[in-house]
N, C-alpha and C positions, 0 to 999 in steps of 0.2 A: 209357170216355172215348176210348178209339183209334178204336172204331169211328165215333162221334162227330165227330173228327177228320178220319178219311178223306171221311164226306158233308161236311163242310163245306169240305175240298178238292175232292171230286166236284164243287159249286155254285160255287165259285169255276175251278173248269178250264173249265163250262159259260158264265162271264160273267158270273157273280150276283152280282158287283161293282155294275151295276148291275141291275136289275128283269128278270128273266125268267120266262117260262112254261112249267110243266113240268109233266106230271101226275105223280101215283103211278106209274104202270104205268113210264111213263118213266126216274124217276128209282131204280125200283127195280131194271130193266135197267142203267142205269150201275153202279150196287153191288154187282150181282151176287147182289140178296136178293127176297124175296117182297113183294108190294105193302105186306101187312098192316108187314113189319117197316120198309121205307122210311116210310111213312105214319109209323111211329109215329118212326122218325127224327127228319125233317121236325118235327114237334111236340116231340121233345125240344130240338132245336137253337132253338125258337123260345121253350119255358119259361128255356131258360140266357140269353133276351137276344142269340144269336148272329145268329139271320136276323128278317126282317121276311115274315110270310105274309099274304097275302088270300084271301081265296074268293069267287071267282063262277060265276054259271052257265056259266061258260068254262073253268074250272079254276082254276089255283093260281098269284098271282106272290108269286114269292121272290127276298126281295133281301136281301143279309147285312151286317151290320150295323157299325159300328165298332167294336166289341168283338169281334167275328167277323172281322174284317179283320186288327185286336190280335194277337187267338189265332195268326192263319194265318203272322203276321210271327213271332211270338214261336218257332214249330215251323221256319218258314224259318231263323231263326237256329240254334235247336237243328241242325239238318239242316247248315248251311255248320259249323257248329265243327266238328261229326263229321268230314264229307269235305274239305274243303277244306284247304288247306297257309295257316295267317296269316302275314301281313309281321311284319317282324321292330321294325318301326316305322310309328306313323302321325302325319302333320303335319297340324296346322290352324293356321290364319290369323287373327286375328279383332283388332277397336278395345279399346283400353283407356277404361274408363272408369270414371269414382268413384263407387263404392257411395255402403251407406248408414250406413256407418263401423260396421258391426254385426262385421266381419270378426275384429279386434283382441279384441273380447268375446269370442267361439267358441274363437279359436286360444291364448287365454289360461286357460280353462279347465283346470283341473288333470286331469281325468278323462280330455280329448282331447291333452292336451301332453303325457303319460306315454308315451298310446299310438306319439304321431306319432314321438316320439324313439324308442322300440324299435323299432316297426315301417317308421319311414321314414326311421331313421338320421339326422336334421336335430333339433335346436333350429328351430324356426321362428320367424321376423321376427313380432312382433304389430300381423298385418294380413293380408289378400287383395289380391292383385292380380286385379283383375275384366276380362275380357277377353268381347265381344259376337262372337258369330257370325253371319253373316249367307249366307255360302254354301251352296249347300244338300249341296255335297261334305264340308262340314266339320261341319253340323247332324246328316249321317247320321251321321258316324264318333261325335258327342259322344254319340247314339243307340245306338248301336254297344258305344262301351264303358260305357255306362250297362246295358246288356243281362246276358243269362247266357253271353254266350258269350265274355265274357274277364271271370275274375275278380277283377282289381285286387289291390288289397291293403286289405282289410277291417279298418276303428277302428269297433268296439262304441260301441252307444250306454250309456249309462250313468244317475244319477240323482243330486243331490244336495239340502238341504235344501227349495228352493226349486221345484226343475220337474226335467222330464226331458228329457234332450238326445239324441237320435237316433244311427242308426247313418251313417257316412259310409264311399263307396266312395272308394280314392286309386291314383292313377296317377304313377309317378315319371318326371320330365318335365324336360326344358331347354329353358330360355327363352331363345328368339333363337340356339339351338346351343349355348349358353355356360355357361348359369348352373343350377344344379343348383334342384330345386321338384319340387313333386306337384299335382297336380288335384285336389281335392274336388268329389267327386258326391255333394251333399249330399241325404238324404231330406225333410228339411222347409225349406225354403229361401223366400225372399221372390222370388225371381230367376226369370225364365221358364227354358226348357230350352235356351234358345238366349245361356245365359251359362253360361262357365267361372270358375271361383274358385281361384285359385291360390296354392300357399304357398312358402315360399323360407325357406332361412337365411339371405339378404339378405333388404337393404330394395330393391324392385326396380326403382323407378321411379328409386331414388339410383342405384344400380349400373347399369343402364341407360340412366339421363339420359332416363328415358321420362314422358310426356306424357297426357292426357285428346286421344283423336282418332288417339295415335300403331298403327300397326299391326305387331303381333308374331307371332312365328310361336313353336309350341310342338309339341315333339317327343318324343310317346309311346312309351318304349322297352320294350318291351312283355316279352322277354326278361328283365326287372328285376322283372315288376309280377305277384308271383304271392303269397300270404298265407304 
């Protein structure tokens, strides 16, 4: 798989973000391997779904895929946890606004209320406060700590007579500087990626005096948030 990896950073350092042309001989010079084993590269990264190949009587264009784009972000992550120094906190911004009253259902489950209390210290208010993101500074970081390279603090999914309820990532977090809550990064959720769900041992819109439209800010103290 490493080797793997590295051609498909080779075609991405070459531009095969979008459509380029390359032959064998070529691209076996970038990797430092023989034509036979680039060639058969090349085709493997294309059986995994990573790049897109053509052929014609001109040669080869390769262009790499979104799941090959995925992969490259997912290893760029890997790569920044290792070297890089993390903030100690990170803030995002984003509209309050009202579900679909499902929130109160989830956080009243016995299976996930057991865990939220040992693991995130609160009784929880039964409810979400749902909060929209819209900047793309604040979409990456929701990106970010959705990823492998901060691990949260992990509530098991579980099962009871009826269905099975997922595993959820949690971020211990203050709302507005003030008010103590965690993030759910929920895995089965109705919600695009660009909403946060939020819990609180308040009721938060009481405590806050906050509104549908109003804008809050929420502060990931990341120092806190480890399993």
């Amino acid at each position: 798989m490493a080797e793997l990896w590295f051609s498909l950073f080779t075609l991405a350092n070459l531009g095969a973000h979008e459509i380029i042309e390359i032959s064998s001989i070529e691209f076996a010079e970038k990797i430092g391997a023989s034509q036979q084993t680039a060639s058969r590269r090349l085709k493997d990264l294309e059986k995994k779904g990573l790049v897109t190949r053509m052929i014609s009587h001109k040669g080869q264009s390769i262009r790499i895929t979104k799941p090959g784009i995925e992969m490259l972000h997912k290893i760029y992550l890997l790569l920044d946890n290792m070297f890089s120094q993390k903030p100690q906190k990170l803030k995002v911004e984003g509209e309050i606004f009202s579900g679909m009253g499902e929130g109160a259902y989830y956080v009243m489950q016995q299976g996930y209320a057991d865990q939220f209390k040992d693991k995130l210290g609160f009784d929880p208010y039964p409810g979400t406060l749902n909060i929209k993101l819209s900047k793309q500074p604040d979409l990456q970081i929701r990106r970010v700590l959705e990823s492998d390279s901060y691990p949260g603090i992990e509530i098991a999914g579980f099962k009871d007579k009826q269905r099975t309820y997922g595993p959820v990532k949690c971020f211990l977090v203050k709302v507005n500087e003030s008010v103590q809550g965690a993030i759910l990064l929920i895995k089965r959720t109705h919600y695009r990626d660009n909403v946060l769900e939020i819990i609180s041992p308040e009721f938060l819109r009481e405590k806050l005096k906050l509104k549908d439209g109003d804008q809050i800010g929420v502060t990931v103290e990341l120092l806190n948030n480890n399993s």
